[in-house]
TORDOTI-865169 format. One record per residue (C-alpha): residue number from 1; residue in one letter; x, y, z. Coordinates in steps of 0.2 Angstrom, whole numbers. Example, Ala and Ser with C-alpha at 12.3 -4.5 7.8 and 13.67 -1.06 7.14 Angstrom:
2
(1,"a",(62,-22,39))
(2,"s",(68,-5,36))
This chain:
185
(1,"x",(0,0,0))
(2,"x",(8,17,-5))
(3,"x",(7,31,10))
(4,"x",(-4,47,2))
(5,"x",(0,62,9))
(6,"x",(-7,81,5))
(7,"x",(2,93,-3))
(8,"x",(8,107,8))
(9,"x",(0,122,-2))
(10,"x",(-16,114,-10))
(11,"x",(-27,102,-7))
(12,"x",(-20,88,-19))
(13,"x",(-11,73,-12))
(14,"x",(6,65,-18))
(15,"x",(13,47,-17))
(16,"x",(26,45,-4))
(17,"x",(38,29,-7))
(18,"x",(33,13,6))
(19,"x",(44,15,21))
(20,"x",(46,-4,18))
(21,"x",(46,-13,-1))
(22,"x",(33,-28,4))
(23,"x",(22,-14,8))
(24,"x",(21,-8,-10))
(25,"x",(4,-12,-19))
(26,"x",(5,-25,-34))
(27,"x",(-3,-8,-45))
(28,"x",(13,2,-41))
(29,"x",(7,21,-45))
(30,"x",(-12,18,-47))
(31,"x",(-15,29,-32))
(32,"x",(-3,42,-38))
(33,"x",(-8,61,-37))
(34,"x",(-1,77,-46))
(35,"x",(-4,95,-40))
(36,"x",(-10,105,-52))
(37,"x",(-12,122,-43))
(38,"x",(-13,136,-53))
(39,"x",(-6,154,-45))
(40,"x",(-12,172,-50))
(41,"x",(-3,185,-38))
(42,"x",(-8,183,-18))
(43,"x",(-25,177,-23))
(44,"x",(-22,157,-27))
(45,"x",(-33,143,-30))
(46,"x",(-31,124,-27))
(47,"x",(-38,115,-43))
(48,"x",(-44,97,-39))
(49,"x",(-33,83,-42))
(50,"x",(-35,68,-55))
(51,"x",(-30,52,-53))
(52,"x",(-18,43,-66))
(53,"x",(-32,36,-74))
(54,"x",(-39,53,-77))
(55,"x",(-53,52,-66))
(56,"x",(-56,69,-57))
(57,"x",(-57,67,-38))
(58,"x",(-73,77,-30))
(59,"x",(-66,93,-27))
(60,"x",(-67,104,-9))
(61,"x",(-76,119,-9))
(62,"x",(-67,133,-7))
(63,"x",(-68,151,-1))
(64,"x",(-62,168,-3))
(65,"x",(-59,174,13))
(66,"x",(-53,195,16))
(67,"x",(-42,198,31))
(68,"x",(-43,217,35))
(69,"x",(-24,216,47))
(70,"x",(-30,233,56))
(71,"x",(-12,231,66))
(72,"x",(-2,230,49))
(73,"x",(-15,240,39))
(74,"x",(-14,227,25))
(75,"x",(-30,220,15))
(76,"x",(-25,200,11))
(77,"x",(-36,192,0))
(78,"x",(-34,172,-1))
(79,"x",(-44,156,-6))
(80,"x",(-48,144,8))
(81,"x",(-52,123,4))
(82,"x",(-69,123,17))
(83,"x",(-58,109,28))
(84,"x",(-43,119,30))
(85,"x",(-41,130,44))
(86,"x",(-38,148,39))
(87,"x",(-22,153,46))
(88,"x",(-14,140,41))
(89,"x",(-19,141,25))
(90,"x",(-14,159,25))
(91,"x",(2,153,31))
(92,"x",(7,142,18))
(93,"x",(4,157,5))
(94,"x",(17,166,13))
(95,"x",(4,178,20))
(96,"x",(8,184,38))
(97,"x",(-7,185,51))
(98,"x",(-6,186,72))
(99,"x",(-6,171,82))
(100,"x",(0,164,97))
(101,"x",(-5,146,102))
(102,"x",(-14,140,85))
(103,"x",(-24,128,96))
(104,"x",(-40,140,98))
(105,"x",(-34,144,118))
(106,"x",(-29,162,118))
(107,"x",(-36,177,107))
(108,"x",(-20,182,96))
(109,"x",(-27,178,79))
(110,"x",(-46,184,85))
(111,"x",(-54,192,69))
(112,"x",(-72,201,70))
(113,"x",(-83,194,56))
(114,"x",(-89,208,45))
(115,"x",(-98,195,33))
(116,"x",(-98,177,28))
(117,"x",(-99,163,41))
(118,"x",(-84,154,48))
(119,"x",(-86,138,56))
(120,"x",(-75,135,70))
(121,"x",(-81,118,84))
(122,"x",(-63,120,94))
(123,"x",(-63,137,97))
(124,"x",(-61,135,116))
(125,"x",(-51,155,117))
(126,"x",(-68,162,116))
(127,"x",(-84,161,122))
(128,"x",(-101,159,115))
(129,"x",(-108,174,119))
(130,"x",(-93,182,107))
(131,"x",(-95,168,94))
(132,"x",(-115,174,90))
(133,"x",(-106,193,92))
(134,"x",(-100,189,76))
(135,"x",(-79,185,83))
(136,"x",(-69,169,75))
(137,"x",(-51,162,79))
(138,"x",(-41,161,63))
(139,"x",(-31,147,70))
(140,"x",(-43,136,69))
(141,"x",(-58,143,61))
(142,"x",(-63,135,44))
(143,"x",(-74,143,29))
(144,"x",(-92,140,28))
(145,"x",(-94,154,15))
(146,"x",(-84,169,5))
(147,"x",(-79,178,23))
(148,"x",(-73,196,26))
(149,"x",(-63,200,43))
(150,"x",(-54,212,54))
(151,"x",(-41,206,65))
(152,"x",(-43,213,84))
(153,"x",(-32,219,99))
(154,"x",(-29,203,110))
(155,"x",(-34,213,124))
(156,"x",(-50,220,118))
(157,"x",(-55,203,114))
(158,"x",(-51,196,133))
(159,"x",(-59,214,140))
(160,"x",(-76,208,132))
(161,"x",(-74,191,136))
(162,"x",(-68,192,153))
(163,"x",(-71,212,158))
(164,"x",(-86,209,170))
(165,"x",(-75,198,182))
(166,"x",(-63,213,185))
(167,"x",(-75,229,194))
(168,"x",(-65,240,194))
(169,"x",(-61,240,174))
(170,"x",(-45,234,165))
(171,"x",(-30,230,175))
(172,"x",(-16,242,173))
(173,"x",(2,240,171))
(174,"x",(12,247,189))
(175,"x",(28,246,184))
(176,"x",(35,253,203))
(177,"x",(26,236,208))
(178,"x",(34,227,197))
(179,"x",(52,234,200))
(180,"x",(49,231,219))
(181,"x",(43,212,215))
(182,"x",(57,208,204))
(183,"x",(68,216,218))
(184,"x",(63,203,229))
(185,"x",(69,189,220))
């Protein structure tokens, strides 16, 4: 059996040499793939594979999805297969977005959807209440439509979300405390 893997920048898949020969299938190369990915500037498109038989392979929706960077003051435009995560996606078209953990924990890559649906079950970095408010992690948000979004400050995202535990408003930054604590040490 020969080991399928995907290609790093579309959505095809390529055939990998058995890590052992007895492994190999009788039909050596039937399950062969070729990516055949065109590029037009930073807009690209994954174009479905075909087998060497010819037979085209269903392809995987996909999605143009507009990143507003509001830090950068960049506009990326990029097209998204519907079971890729967006950042990474992004990623692997040299396109350069915020993150931190890329595990849907922190708030780093949280965008504010201005249109288009992103569907995005592991999202654990924010809650529910901001997820119907219309806010998304890249990391590990996929496409449901074409979607249009503005990156946000870390902190404003974890004022919303967590804001009404502190009373007396946000916390701020005493850096004589600090001095003093690090003077203890």
């Amino acid at each position: 059996m020969d080991l399928v893997v995907p290609c790093n920048s579309c959505t095809s898949l390529y055939r990998q040499l058995p890590l052992h020969p007895r492994l190999s299938s009788a039909k050596r190369g039937a399950f062969s793939f070729r990516c055949r990915r065109t590029i037009t500037s930073e807009l690209q498109s994954p174009v479905s594979a075909t087998s060497t038989n010819g037979y085209p392979f269903p392809s995987i929706p996909t999605h143009k999805v507009t990143v507003h960077d509001r830090k950068q003051g960049v506009v990326h435009e990029f097209v998204v297969p519907e079971d890729q995560y967006i950042l990474h996606t992004a990623e692997s078209q040299n396109i350069t977005l915020p993150f931190a953990c890329r595990h849907g924990c922190c708030t780093s890559c949280a965008v504010r959807v201005k249109s288009g649906q992103i569907r995005q079950p592991e999202a654990l970095g924010i809650s529910a209440e901001l997820k119907e408010k219309g806010y998304a992690l890249l990391c590990v948000g996929f496409p449901s439509s074409d979607v249009e979004v503005e990156t946000q400050d870390e902190d404003e995202v974890y004022w919303l979300q967590f804001g009404r535990y502190f009373a007396r408003g946000p916390i701020e930054r005493d850096d004589y405390a600090l001095e003093l604590a690090m003077g203890d040490e």
